[in-house]
N, C-alpha and C positions, 0 to 999 in steps of 0.2 A: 504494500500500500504506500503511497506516496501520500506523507502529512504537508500541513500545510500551516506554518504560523507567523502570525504578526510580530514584526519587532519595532519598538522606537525608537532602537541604537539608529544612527547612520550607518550607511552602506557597509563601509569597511570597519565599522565596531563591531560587526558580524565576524564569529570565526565559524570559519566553515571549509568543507574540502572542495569546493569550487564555488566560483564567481560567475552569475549569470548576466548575460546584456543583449538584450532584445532591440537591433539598431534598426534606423529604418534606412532605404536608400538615399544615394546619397551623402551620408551621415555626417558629423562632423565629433572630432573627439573631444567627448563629455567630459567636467572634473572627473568622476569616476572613473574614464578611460585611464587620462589624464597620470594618474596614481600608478595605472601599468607602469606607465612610458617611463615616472621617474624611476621608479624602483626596478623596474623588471626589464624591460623592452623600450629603450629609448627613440626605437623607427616603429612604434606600431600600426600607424596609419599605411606604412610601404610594408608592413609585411603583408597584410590585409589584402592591400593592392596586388599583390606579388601573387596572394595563394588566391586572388580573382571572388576575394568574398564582397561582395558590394550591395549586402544589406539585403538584399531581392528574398521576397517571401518563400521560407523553405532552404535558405541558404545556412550552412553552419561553417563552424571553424573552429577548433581547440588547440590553446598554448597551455604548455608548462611552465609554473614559476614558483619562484619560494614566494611567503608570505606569512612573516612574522616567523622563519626560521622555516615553516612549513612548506612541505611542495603540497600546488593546489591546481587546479584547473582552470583556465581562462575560456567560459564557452560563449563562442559568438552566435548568434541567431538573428536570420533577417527576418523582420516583417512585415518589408514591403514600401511600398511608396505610401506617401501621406498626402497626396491632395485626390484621396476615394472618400466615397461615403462614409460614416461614420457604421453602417453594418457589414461593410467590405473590409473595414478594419478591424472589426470583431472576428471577421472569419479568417483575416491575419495574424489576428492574435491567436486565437484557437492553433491554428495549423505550427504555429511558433513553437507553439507550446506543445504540441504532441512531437516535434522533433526534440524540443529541450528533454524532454524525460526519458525519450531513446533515446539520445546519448550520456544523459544519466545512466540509464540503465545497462547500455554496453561498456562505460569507459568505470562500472562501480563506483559513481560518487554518490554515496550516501549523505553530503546535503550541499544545499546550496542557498546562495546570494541573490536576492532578483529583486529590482526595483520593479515598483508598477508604474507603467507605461501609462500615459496619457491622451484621453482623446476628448478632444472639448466640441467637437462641434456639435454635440446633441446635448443639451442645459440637462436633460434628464436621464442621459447617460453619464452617474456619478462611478466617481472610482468602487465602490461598493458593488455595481453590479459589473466594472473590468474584475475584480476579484474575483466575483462568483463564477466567471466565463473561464479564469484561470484556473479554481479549484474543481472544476468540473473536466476541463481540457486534462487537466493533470492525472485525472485519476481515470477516465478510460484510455487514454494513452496509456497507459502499467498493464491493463489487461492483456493474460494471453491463455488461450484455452488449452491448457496440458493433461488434463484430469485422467486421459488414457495413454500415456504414455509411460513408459514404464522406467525412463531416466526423467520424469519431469522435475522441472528446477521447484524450487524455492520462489513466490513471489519476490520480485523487488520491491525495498524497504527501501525509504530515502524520504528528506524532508526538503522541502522548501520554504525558506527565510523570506518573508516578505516585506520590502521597505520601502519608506516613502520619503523621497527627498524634502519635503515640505511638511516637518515634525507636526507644525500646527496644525494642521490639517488632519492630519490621523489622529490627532489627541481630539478633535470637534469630532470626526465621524466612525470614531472607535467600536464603539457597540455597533454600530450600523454595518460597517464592514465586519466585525466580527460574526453576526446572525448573517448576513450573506455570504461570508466563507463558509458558515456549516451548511447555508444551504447549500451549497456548491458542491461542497464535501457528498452532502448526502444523495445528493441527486445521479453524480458518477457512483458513488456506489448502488446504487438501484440501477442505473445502465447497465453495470457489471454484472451485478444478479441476473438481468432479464437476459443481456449475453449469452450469459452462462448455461440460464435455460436452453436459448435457441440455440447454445451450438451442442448441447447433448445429444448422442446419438436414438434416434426415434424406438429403436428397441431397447433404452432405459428408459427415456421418459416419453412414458407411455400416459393417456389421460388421467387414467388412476393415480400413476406418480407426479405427476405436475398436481392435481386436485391436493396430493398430501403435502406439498412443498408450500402450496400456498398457506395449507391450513395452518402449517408451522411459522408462516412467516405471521401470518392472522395472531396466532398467538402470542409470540414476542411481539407484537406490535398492537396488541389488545384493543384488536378489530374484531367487529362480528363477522364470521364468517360460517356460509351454509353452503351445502354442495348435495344434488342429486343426480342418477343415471339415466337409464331410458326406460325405465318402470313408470316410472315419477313423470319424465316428460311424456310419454304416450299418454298418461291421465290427465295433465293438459293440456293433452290437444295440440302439441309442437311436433306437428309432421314433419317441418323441414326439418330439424333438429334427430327427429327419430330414422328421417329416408338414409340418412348420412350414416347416420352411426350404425345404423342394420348390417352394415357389409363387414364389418369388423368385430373380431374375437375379445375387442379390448372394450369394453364399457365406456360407455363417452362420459363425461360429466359437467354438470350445467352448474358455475361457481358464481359467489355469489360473496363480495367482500365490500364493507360500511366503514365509511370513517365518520365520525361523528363530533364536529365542532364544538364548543363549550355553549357557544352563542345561541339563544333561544331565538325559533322561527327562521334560521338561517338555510338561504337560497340552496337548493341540491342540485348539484352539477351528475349526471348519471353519463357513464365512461363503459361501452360496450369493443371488446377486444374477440377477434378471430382467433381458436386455438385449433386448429389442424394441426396434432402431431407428425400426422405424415400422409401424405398428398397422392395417391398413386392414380389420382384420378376416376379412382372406381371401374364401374364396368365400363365407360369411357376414356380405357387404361392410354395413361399419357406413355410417349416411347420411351424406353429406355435410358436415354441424355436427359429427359424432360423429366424425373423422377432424380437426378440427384441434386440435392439441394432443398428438399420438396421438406424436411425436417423443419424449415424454417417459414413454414406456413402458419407455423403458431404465435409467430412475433407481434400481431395485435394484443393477444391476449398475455404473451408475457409483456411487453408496456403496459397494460392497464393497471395488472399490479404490480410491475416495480413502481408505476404512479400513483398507486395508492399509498407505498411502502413507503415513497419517499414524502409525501404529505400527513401520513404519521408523523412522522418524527419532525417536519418542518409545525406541522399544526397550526395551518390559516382560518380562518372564521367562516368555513363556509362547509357542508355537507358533501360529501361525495359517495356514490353506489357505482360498482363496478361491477360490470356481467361478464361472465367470460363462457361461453359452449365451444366445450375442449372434445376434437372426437378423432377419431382417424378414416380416413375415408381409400377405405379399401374393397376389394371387388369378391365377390362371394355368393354363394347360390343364394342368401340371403339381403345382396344387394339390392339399390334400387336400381331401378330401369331407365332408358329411355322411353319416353312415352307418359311415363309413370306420371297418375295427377297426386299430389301430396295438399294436404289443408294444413296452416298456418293457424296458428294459436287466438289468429283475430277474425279467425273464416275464411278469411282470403285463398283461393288457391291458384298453382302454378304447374303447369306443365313440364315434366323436367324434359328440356332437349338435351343435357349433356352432363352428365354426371359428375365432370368434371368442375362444374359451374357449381360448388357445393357450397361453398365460402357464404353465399349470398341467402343460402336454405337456412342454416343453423345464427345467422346475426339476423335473418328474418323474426325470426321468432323470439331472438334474444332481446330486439329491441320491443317485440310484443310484450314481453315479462318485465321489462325494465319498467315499461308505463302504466302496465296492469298492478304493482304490486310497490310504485312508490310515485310519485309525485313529481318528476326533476322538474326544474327549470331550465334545461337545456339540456342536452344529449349532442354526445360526440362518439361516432363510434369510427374503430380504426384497426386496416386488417389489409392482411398479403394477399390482396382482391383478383388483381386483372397482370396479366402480361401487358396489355396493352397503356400500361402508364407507365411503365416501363419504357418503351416503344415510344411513346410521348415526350416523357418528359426525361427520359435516361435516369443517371443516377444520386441526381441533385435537389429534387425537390418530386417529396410527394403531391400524389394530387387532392385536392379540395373540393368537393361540390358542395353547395348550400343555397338555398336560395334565401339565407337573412344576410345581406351585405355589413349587417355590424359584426355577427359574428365572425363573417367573413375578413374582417379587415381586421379585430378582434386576433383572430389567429394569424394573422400573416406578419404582423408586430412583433407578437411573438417566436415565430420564425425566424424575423430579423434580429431579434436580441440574441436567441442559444443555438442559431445556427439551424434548425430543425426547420430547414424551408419548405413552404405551403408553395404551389400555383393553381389559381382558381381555373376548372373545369366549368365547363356552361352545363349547365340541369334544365335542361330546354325540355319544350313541350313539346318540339317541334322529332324530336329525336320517341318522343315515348311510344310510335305504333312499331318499334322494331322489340318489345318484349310484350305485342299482344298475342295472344293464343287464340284457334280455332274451339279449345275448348274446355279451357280455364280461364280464370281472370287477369292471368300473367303465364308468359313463358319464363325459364329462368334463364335463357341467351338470347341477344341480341339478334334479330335478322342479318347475316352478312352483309348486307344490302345496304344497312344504315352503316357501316365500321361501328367505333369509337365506343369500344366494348369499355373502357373505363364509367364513361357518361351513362351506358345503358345498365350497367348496375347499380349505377347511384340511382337511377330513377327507380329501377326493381325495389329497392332498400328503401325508397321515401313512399313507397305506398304503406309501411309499418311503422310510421311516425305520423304522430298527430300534427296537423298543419298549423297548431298554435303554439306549438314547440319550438324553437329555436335547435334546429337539425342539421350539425355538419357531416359528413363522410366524409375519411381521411384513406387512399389509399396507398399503404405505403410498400408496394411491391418492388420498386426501383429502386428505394434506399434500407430495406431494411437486412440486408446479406452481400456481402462482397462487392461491394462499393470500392471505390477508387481508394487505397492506401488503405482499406482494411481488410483484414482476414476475417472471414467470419460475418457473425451476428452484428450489427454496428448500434443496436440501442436506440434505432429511432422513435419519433414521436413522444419519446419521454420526455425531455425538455420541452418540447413543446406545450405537452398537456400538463406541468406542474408550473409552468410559468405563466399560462390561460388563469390553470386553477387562484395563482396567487393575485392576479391583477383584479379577482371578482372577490375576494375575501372582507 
C-alpha cells in the first residue's frame, strides 16, 4: 500500500529516501531544484537537456545523490504543458503520478518528497481536491493482481511526504485536505477491491462467492445487506433475471446493500450494477476469442459496491441502495432460447433474439426491485453492456444516456474532476422501433437496420424506470478491462459514482 501524509516541514526538512518533482514543460529551475545544483549537481538543467527529459506528460528521469550524508533519489516527472484546461491537467497529474509510484516501486524507494503542484484556473479547484486526485492516482497505480501465482511478491509498501511551499496555506486548509486525502485514500482502495474482484478467475468467483464477499464487506462496514437466488426471484416474477440464470449450474444471486446516513429524510440515490460472472453468451455461444475476457462482465456490479464500501467509510448525508443481479450466463438444456418471451417483474415483456443480449434481462428487473421496494430519488445504473460503445467511443470515456440534462451535466463534472469520463449518447425516440417485437412488448436486440446497439439498450432499460425518476445508464464496456497502460480490471465508474454521491450530500 502506498500511505500518504501531510507535513508542514519545508520541502527538504523532509528526510526521506527520495525527492519527488513533478515539472511541467518547458520548466524553469525551482529553489527546490535549485538545492540539487548547489549540493549535488551543479549543471542540472544540461543534464536534463542531455538525457532529452523536457517535462512532457509521462516523461521520467532518476539521479543519485547524497543528502545529509544519505544516498537518495532525485525523481523527475513531467506533467505536461500548462496552458490546457484545468481537467486536462488533472489527467496530467493523474498519469504523473501513476509513473511516480512505478518507479517507486521498481527502483525500492520506500518514501518520498512531493510538493503539491498547482493549478488555479478553476477558483473551485482547491489544493484539497489536487490531493484527493493524488491519493487516489497513488494507490491504484501499487495495484497488481498476483493472487495465482505461485512466486507472487509482497505488495509494495512506500509513503509519500506531502508539502506545501506556502506553510500558510496548509495550516488554513489542514482538516480540509486532510478529510480529502482519506477520501482519496479510501476510494483507490475500493478500486483495488473491485479490481480484484474482476480480475479473479470466473471459476473462483462464482455468484455464490462474490454474494459472500460482499456480505463480508456489508459486515465490517455495518451495512444492511440481503441476498436471494432464483427460488426467491421466480416468486417475483423476475423473468429476465431467472431466463439468465436457468442455463447455469451456479445459482445466480440478487444482492442487495444500504448505507444509511445519520441525517433524517435524506434524498436516496439507488446505484444498480451488472454482475455476469462469466459471459459465454449462452445458447447464442459467443466464438471462442469472444469468451476470453468475458470474467469481466461483472464490473458494474463490482463498482457498485466498492461505491458503496467506499461511502461507508467517507459517510456523506445522503442515502444510498445498491442492487446488484450476479449470474452466469451459460448454455444448457436448461437454457433460454431464442424466440423465448420472458415477463419482467413490472409485466412488461421481451422477446429474447439473442441470448447473448442478457446484460439488459437481469438490470431489467433489477431496476424493477430497486423502485418497487425503496423510494430513490435518482437511479444510476452501470454495466459491461454493449460492444458497441466500445466501437464508439474506444477506450476513454464511457457512455451516458439520460434524458435529464442536469443529471446529465451532473455526471460529466464529475468525470472531469476523477478522470472517470462520461460522453453523452442521444436516447432518441426516433431510434426506439428497432427493439419492437412482432410479439412482445420489447425485443431484447436492436434491428441491425437501426446500428447503435449502445443507444438501443438504453432505450430497452428506460422502459423499467419511472419517467419521474431522474434515470442515467452508464455503459462502461470500453473502459472497464485492458484499457490503454492497464492490465486488467481498471476500476471504472467508481470515482465517478462516489464523487456524484458526495456533490448531492
Amino acid at each position: 500500500m502506498i500511505s500518504i501524509r501531510l507535513s508542514e516541514n519545508s520541502f527538504w526538512e523532509n528526510r526521506a529516501e527520495g525527492y519527488f518533482f513533478l515539472l511541467e514543460e518547458n520548466f524553469s529551475i525551482s529553489p527546490n531544484l535549485k538545492v540539487i545544483e548547489k549540493d549535488c549537481y551543479p549543471h542540472l538543467s544540461e543534464i536534463l537537456k542531455k538525457h532529452k527529459f523536457e517535462g512532457k506528460c509521462g516523461q521520467s528521469f532518476v539521479l543519485s545523490g547524497l543528502r545529509a550524508g544519505e544516498l537518495v533519489q532525485f525523481v523527475f516527472v513531467g506533467i505536461g504543458k500548462i496552458d490546457i484546461s484545468w481537467d486536462k491537467k488533472l489527467d496530467h497529474l493523474r498519469k504523473a503520478i501513476d509513473k511516480l509510484v512505478k518507479t517507486m516501486k521498481n527502483l525500492e524507494i520506500k518514501s518520498g518528497v512531493l510538493s503539491i503542484p498547482y493549478m488555479h484556473e478553476r477558483k473551485d479547484l482547491k489544493i484539497s481536491e489536487i490531493v484527493k486526485q493524488i491519493a487516489v492516482s497513488a494507490q491504484i497505480a501499487n495495484y497488481e493482481f498476483t493472487a495465482f501465482k505461485a512466486d507472487k511478491k509482497e505488495e509494495f509498501s512506500g509513503e509519500i511526504i506531502l508539502t506545501n511551499g506556502e506553510k500558510e496555506v496548509l495550516a488554513e486548509e489542514k482538516a480540509l485536505i486532510e478529510e480529502f486525502l482519506f477520501q482519496g485514500m479510501t476510494i483507490g482502495k475500493a478500486m483495488n477491491m473491485a479490481r480484484h474482484w474482476a480480475d479473479t478467475p470466473p471459476n473462483v468467483l462464482t455468484p455464490t462467492v462474490f454474494a459472500k464477499e460482499v456480505e463480508a464487506l456489508a459486515k465490517s462496514a455495518n451495512l444492511k445487506y440481503s441476498v436471494f437466488g432464483r427460488d426467491k426471484a421466480i416468486e417475483l416474477g423476475m423473468g429476465g433475471f431467472a431466463c439468465v440464470d436457468a442455463g447455469s449450474d451456479q445459482d445466480g444471486k440478487f444482492i442487495i446493500v444500504e448505507y444509511k446516513s445519520d441525517v433524517k429524510n435524506a434524498s436516496l440515490i439507488g446505484l444498480v450494477g451488472k454482475g455476469v460472472t462469466f459471459d459465454s453468451g449462452g445458447i447464442s455461444l459467443k466464438p471462442s476469442a469472444g469468451m476470453t475476457g468475458m470474467k469481466y462482465d461483472m464490473c458494474g456490479a463490482a463498482a457498485v459496491m466498492a461505491t458503496i464500501k467506499a461511502i461507508s467509510e467517507i459517510k456523506p448525508d445522503v442515502d444510498v441502495v445498491v442492487v446488484a443481479p450476479v449470474v452466469e450466463n451459460m448454455p444448457s438444456g436448461k437454457s433460454s432460447r431464442q424466440d423465448d418471451i420472458v415477463t419482467f417483474m413490472n409485466g412488461k415483456t421481451a422477446e429474447i433474439k439473442s441470448t447473448d443480449a442478457e446484460g439488459r434481462l437481469i438490470l431489467a428487473d433489477a431496476l424493477c426491485y430497486l423502485q418497487k421496494f425503496y423510494k430513490p430519488t435518482v437511479i444510476i445504473d452501470i454495466a459491461t453492456l454493449t460492444k458497441a460503445v466500445e466501437i464508439a467511443l474506444g477506450h476513454f470515456y464511457a457512455g451516458l444516456l439520460s434524458r435529464d440534462e442536469k443529471l446529465v451535466k451532473e455526471l460529466e463534472i464529475a468525470g472531469q474532476i476523477t478522470g472517470d469520463k462520461v460522453w453523452q449518447l442521444p436516447l432518441d425516440d426516433e431510434y426506439k422501433p428497432a427493439i419492437e417485437s412482432d410479439f412482445a412488448d420489447l425485443s431484447n436486440t436492436g434491428k441491425s437496420t437501426y446500428g447503435a446497439g449502445t443507444i438501443t439498450a438504453g432505450l430497452f432499460l428506460e422502459n423499467f424506470v419511472d419517467k419521474n425518476i431522474p434515470w442515467a445508464h452508464l455503459d462502461i464496456a470500453g473502459v472497464a478491462s485492458d484499457v490503454p497502460g492497464i492490465k486488467g480490471a481498471s476500476g471504472a465508474g467508481i470515482r465517478l459514482l462516489v464523487e456524484y454521491i458526495l456533490k448531492h450530500q
